[in-house]
KEZA-656635 format. One record per residue: residue in one letter; y, x, z of N, C-alpha, C, O in turn. Coordinates in steps of 0.1 Angstrom, whole numbers, padded with zeros to 4 digits, always signed. Example, Ala and Ser with C-alpha at 12.3 -4.5 7.8 and 13.67 -1.06 7.14 Angstrom:
A-0057+0132+0078-0045+0123+0078-0033+0132+0078-0033+0142+0085 S-0022+0128+0071-0011+0137+0071+0000+0129+0079+0011+0134+0080 
***
This chain:
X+1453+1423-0635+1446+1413-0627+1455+1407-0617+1463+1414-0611 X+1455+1395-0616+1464+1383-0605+1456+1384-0593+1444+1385-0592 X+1467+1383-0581+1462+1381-0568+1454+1371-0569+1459+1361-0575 X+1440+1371-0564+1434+1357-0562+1443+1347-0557+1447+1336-0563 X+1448+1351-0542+1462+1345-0535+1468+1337-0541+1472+1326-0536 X+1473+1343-0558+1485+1333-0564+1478+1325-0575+1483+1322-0586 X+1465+1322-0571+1465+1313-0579+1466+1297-0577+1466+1295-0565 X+1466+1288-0583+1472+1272-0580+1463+1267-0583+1452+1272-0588 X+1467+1251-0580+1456+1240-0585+1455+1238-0596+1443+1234-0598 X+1462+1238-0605+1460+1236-0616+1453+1248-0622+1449+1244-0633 X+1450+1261-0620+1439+1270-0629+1426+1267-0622+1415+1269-0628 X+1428+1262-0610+1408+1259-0600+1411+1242-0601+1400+1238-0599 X+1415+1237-0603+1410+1221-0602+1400+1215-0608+1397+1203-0607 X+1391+1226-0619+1383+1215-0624+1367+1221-0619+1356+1215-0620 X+1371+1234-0614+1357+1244-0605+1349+1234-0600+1354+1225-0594 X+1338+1235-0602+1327+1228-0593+1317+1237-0591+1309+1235-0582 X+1314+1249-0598+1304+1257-0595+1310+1271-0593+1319+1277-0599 X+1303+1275-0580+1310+1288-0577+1297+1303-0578+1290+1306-0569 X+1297+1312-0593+1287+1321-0589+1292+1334-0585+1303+1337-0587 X+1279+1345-0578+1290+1354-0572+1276+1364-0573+1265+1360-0570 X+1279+1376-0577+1267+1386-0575+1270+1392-0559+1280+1392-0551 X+1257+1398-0557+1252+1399-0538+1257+1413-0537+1269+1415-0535 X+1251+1419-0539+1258+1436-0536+1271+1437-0535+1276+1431-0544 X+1277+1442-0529+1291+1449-0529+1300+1436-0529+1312+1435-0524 X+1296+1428-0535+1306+1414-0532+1304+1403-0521+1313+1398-0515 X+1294+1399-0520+1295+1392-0510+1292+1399-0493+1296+1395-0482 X+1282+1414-0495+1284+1423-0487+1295+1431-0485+1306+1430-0490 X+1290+1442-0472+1301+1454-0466+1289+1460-0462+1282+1455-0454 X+1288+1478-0473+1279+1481-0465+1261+1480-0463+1252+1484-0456 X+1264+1471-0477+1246+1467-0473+1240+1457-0465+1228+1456-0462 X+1254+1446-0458+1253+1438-0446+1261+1426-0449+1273+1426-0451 X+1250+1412-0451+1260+1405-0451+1266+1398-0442+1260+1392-0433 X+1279+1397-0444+1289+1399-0427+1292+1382-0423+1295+1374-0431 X+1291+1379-0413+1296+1362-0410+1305+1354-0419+1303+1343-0423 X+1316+1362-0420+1330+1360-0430+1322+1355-0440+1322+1343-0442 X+1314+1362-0447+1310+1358-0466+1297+1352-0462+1293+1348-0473 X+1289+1349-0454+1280+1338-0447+1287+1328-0448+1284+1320-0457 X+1296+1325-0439+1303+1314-0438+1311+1312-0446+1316+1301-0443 X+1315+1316-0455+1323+1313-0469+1313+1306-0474+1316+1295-0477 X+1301+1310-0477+1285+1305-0482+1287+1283-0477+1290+1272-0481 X+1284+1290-0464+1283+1274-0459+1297+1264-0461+1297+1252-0462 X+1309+1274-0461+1319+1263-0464+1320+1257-0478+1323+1245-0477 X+1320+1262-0490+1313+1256-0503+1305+1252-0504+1305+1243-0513 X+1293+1254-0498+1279+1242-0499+1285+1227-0491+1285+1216-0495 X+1290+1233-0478+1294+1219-0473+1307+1213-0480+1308+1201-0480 X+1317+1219-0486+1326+1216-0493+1322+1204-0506+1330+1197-0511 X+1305+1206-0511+1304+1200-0521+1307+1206-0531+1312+1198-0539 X+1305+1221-0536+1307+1228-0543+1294+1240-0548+1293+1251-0542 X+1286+1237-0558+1274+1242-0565+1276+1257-0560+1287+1262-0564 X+1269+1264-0553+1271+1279-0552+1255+1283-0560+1244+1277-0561 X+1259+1296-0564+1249+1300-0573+1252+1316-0574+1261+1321-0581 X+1240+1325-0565+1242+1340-0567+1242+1344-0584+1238+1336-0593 X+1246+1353-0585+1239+1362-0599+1235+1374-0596+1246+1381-0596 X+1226+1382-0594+1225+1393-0592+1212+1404-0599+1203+1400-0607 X+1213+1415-0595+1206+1418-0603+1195+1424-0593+1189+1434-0597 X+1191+1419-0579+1176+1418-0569+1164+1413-0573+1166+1407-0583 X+1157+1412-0570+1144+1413-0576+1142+1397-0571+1149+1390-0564 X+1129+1393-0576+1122+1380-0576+1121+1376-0562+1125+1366-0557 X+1112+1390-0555+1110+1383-0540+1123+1378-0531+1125+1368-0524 X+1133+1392-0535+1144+1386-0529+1152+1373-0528+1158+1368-0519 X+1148+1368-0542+1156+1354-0549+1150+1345-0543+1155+1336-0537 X+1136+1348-0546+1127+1335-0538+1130+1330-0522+1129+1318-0517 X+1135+1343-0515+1138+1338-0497+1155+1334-0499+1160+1327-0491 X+1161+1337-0508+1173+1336-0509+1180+1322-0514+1190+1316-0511 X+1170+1318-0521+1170+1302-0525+1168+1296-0513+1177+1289-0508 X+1156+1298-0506+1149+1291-0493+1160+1288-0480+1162+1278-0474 X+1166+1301-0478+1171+1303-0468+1188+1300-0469+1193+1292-0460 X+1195+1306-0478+1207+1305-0482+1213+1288-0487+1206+1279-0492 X+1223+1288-0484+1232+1273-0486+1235+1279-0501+1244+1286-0504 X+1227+1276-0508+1225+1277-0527+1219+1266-0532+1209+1261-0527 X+1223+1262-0542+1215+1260-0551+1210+1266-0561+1203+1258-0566 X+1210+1276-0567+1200+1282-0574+1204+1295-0577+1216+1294-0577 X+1201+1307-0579+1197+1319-0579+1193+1327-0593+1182+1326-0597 X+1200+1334-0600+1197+1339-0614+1197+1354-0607+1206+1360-0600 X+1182+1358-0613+1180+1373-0609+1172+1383-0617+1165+1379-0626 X+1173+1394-0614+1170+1407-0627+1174+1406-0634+1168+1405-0644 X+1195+1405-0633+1198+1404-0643+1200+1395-0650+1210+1398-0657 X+1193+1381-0652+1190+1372-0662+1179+1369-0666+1178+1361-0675 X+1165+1378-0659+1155+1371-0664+1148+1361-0662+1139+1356-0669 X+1155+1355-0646+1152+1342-0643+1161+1331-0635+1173+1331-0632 X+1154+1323-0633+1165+1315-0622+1154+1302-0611+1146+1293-0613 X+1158+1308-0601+1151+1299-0590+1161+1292-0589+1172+1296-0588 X+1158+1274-0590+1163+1265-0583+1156+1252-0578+1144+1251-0576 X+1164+1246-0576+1156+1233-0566+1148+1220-0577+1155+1214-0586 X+1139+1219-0575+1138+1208-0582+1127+1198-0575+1116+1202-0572 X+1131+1187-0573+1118+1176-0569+1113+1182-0550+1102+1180-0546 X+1122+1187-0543+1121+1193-0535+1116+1208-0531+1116+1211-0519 X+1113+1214-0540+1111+1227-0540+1114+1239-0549+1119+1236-0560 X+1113+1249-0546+1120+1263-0557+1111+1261-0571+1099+1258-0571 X+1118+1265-0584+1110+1264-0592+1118+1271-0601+1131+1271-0602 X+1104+1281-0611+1114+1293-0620+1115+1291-0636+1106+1289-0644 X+1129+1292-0638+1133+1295-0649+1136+1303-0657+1146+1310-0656 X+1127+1304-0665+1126+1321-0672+1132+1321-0684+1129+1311-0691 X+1140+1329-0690+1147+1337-0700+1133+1335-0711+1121+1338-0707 X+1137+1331-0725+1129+1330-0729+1130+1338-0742+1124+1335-0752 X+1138+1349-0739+1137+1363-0746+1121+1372-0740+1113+1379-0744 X+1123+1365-0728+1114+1380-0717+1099+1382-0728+1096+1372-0734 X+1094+1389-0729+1086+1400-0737+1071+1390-0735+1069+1389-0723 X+1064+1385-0741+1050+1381-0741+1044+1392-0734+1040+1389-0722 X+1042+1402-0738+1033+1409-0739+1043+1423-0727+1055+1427-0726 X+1031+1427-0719+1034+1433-0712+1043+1444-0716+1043+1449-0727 X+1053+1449-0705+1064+1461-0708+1061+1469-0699+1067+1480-0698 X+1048+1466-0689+1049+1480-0677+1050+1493-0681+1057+1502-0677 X+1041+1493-0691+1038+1513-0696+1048+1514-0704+1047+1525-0709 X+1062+1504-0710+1074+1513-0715+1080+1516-0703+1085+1526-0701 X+1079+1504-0692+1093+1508-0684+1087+1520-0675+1094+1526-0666 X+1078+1522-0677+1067+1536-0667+1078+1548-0674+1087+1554-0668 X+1077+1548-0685+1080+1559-0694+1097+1565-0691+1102+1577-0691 X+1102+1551-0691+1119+1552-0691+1118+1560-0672+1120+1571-0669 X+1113+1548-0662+1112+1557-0650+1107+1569-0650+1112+1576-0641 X+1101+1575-0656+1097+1590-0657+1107+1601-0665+1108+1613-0663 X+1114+1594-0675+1122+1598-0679+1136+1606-0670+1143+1617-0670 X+1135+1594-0664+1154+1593-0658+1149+1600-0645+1157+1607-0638 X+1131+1598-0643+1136+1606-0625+1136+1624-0630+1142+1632-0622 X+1130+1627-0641+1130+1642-0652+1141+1644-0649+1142+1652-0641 X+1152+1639-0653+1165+1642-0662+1178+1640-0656+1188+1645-0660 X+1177+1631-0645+1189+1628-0634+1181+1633-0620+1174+1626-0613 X+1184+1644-0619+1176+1649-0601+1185+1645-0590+1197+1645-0588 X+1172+1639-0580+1180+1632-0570+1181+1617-0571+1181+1612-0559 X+1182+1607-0583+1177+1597-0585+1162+1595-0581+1152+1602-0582 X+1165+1584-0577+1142+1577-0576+1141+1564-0579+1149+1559-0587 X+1133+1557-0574+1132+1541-0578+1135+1537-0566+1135+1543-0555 X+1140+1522-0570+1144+1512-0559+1136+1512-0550+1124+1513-0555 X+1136+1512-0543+1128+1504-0526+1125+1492-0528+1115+1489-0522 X+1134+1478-0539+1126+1470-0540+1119+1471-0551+1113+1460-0555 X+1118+1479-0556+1112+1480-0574+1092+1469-0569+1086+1463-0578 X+1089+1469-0558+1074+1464-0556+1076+1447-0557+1067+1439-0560 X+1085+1445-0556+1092+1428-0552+1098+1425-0566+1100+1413-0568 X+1101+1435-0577+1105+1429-0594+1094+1426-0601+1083+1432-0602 X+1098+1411-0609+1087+1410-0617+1087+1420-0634+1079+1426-0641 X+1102+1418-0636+1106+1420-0656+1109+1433-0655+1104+1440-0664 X+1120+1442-0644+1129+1452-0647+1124+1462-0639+1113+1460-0633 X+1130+1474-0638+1130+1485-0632+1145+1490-0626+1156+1489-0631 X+1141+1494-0614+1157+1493-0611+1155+1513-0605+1146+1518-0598 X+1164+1520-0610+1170+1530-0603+1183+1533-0595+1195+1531-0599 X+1177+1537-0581+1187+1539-0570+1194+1552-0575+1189+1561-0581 X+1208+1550-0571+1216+1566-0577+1225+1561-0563+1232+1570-0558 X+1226+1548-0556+1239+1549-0544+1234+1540-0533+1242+1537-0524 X+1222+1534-0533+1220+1521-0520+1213+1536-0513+1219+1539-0502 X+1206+1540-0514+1198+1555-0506+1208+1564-0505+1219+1566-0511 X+1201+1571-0494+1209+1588-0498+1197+1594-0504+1185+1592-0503 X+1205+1605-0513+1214+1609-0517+1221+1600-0522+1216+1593-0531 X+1236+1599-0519+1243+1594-0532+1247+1600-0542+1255+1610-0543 X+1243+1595-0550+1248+1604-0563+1264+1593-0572+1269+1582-0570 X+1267+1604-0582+1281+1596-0583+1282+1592-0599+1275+1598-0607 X+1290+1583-0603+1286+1572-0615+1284+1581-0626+1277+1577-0635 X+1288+1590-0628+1282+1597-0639+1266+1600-0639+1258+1599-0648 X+1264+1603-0631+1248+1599-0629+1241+1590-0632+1230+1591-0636 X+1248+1578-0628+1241+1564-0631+1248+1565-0648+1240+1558-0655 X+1251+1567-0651+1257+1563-0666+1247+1580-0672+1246+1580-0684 X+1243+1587-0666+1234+1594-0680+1219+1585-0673+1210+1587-0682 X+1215+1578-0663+1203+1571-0665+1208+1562-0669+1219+1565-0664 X+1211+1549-0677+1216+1544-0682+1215+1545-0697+1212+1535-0704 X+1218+1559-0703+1219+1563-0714+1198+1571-0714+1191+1569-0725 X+1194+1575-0707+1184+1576-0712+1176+1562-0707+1165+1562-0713 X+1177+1554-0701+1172+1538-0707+1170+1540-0719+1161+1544-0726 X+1186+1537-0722+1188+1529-0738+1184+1540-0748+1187+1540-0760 X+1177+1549-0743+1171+1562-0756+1153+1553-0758+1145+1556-0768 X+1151+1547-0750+1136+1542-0754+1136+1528-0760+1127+1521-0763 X+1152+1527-0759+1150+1510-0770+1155+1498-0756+1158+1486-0758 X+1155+1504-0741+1160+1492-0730+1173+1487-0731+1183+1493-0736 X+1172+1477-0726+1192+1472-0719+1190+1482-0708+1179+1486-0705 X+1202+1486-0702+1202+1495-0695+1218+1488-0683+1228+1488-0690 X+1220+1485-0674+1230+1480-0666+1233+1485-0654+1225+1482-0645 X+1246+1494-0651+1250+1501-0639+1252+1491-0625+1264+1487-0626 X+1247+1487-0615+1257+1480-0606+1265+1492-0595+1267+1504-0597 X+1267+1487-0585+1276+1496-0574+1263+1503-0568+1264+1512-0559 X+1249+1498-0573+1237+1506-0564+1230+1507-0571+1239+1516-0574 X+1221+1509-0579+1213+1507-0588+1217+1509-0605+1228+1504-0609 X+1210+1514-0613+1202+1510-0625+1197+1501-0633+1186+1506-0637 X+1197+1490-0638+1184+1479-0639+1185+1482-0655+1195+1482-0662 X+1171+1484-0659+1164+1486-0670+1155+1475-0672+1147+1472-0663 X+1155+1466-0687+1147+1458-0691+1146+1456-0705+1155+1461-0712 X+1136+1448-0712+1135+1448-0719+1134+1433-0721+1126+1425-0715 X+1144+1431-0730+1144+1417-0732+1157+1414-0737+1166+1421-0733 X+1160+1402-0746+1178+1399-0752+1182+1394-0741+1184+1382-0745 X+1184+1394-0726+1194+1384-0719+1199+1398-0711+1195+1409-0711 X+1212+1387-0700+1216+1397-0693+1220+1380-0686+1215+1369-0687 X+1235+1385-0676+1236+1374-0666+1242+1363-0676+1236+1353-0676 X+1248+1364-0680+1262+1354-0684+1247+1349-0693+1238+1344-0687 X+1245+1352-0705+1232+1343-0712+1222+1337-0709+1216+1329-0717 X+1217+1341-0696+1212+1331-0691+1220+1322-0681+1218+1310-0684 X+1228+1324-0671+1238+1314-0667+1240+1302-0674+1237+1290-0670 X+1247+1308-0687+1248+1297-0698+1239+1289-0704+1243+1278-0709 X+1224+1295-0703+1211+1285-0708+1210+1277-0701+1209+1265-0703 X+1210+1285-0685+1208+1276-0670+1213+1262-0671+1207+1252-0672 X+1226+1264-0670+1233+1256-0669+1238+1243-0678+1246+1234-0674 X+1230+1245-0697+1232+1246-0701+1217+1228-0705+1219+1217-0709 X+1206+1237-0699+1196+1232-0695+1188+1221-0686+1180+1211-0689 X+1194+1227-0672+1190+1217-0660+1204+1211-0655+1201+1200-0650 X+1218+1214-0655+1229+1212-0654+1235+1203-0664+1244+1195-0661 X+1230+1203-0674+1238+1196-0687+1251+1200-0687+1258+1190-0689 X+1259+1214-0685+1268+1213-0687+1273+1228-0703+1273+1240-0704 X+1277+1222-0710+1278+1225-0726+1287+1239-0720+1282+1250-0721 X+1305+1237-0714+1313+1248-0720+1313+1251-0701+1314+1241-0694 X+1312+1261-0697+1316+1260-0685+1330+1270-0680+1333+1273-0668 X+1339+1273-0692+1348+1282-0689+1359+1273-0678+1367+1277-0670 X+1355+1260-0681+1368+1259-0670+1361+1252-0656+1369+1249-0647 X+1349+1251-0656+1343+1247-0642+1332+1255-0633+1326+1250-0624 X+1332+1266-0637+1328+1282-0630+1338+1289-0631+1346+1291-0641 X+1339+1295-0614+1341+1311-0608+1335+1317-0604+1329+1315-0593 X+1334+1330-0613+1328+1334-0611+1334+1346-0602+1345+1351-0605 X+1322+1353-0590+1327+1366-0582+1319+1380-0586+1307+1382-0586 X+1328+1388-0587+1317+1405-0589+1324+1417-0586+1336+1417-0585 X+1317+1428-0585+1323+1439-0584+1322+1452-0590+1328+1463-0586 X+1314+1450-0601+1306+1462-0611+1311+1462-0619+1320+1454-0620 X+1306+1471-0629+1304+1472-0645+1296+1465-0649+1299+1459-0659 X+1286+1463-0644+1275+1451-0648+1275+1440-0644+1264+1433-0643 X+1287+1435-0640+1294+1418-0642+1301+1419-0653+1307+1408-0655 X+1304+1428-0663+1316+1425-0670+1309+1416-0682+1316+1412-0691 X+1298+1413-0682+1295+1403-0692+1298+1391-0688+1301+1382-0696 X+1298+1389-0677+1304+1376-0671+1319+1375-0670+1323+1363-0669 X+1328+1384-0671+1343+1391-0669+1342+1383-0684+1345+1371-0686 X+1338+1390-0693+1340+1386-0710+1340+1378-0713+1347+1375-0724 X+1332+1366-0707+1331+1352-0716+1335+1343-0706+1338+1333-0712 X+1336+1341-0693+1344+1332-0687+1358+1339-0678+1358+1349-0670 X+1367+1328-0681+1384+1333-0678+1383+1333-0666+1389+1341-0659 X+1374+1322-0657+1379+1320-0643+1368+1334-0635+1360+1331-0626 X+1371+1345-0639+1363+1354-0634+1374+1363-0618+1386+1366-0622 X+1371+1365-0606+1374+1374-0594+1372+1387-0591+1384+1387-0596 X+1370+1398-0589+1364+1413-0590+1373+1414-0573+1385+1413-0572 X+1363+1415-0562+1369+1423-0547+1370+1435-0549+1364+1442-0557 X+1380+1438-0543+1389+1455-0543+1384+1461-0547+1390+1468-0556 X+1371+1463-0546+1361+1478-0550+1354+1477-0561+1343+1482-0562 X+1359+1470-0568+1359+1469-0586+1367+1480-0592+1365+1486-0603 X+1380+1484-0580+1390+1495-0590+1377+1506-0595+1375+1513-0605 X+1370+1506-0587+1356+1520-0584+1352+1520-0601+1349+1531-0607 X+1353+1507-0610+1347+1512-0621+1355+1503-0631+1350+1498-0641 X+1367+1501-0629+1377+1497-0640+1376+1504-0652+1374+1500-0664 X+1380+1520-0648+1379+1528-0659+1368+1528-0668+1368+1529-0680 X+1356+1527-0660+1347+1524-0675+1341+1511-0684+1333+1508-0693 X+1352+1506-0676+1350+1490-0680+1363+1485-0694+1375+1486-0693 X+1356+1480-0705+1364+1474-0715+1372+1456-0712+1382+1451-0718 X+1366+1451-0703+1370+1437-0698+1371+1441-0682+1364+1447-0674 X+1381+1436-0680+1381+1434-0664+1385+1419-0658+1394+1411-0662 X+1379+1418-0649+1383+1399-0642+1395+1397-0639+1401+1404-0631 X+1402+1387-0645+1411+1380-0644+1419+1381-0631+1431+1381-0632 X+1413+1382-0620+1417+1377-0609+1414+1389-0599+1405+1397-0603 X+1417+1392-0590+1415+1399-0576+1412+1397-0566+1420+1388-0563 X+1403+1400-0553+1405+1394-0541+1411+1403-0533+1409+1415-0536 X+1420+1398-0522+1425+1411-0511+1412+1411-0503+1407+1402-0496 X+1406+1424-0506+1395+1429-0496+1384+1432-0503+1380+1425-0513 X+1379+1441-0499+1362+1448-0502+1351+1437-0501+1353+1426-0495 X+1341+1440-0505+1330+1429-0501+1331+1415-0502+1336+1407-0509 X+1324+1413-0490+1324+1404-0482+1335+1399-0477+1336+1387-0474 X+1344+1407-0475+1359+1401-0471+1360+1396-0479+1358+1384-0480 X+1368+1407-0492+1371+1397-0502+1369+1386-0506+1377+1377-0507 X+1355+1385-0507+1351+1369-0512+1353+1364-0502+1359+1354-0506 X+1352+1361-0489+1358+1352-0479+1374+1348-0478+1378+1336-0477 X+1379+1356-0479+1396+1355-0485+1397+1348-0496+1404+1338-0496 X+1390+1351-0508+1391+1341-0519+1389+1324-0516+1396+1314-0517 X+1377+1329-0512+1370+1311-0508+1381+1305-0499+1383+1293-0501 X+1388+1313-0488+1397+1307-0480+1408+1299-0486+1412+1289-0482 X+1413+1307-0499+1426+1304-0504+1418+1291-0514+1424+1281-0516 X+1404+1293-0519+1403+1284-0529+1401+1273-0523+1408+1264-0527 X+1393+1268-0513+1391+1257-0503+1405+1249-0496+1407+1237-0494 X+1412+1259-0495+1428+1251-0490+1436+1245-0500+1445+1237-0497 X+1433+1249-0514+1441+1242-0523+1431+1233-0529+1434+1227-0540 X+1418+1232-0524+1413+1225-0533+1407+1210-0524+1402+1199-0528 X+1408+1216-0513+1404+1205-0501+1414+1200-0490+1410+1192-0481 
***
């Protein structure tokens, strides 16, 4: 991975859209800190598409579009995308997501994984998701440590789900998308834009960015990505100096000076 630091105008000059998942990257902590706030506002005012990816739930996305210097918001994952249109938020749904109700499978997988990994429970926001189910193994205490999240994970994918680790959570769903596939529809759709490898960067810190790591080059990972290199087959291109919230503020600093 390259210092974000060393990179030039010529690998960012054709960026116009910047996406970045919320947990652990644009936070510190569970908090997001002024530094990566205002990194926020200096690319919206820079004139530069900012667009979370993450894997929080509907309600969150909805105040997050409202409130946040964004234009649009892909969340659970990929099963949807709030953005602006005609003056107000409006959703974009993955058009894999299931006709027909999935509550009483994903009942089954949660009953499963809280059986079989002790100490695990359900998210705190699980009331605020519309598609997925998310299991806490590290935003609560107890914390528990990634082998934990990787055998819930594995008994997801024993009842037929996608199953995806972040730095906090679980997220279990049923449905063919994840981020990068819908990104790509997103964008693809209301964006009109066909290839976007050379005009997204994208920011993350998990194992469950590496779908976004895999199919676009201009991918970042802040410090506390080393946390799950090892179980990762793709890793981001690029590095930021700093955890969190820093990180991505450091990034945006260096990318805004060469680019403005």
């Amino acid at each position: 991975m390259k210092p974000f630091e060393e990179t030039t105008l010529s690998e960012l000059e054709d960026v116009k859209i910047i996406l970045h998942d919320i947990d652990d990257t644009i936070t510190n902590g569970g908090k997001l800190l002024p530094e990566a706030y205002g990194a926020l506002w200096r690319l919206h005012n820079a004139g530069f598409r900012v667009i979370p990816v993450t894997g929080r739930p509907a309600g969150w996305c909805d105040m997050a579009v409202r409130e946040w210097p964004i234009d649009a918001i892909v969340g659970e994952n990929g099963a949807f995308v709030y953005y602006w249109k005609d003056g107000k938020p409006e959703m974009f749904r993955h058009p894999s997501i299931p006709a027909e109700s999935v509550a009483e499978k994903l009942s089954e997988v949660k009953q499963a994984c809280l059986s079989g990994v002790p100490g695990c429970r359900v998210a705190k926001d699980q009331h605020f998701r519309l598609y997925d189910l998310a299991i806490d193994f590290r935003e609560d205490e107890p914390k528990l440590p990634l082998s934990d999240a990787e055998r819930i994970r594995e008994i997801a994918e024993s009842f037929g789900a996608v199953a995806k680790v972040s730095s906090i959570h679980v997220n279990c769903w049923f449905g063919n998308y994840d981020k990068v596939s819908m990104t790509r529809l997103f964008l693809r759709e209301i964006y009109g834009i066909e290839n976007p490898e050379r005009c997204v960067l994208f920011f993350g810190d998990s194992s469950n960015d590496e779908p976004m790591f895999r199919e676009l080059p201009l991918c970042c990972g802040v410090e506390n990505i080393r946390d799950f290199l090892s179980r990762m087959k793709v890793h981001p291109a690029f590095l930021a100096k700093g955890e969190g919230g820093i990180g991505f503020a450091n990034a945006v600093r260096h990318f805004l000076h060469i680019r403005t």
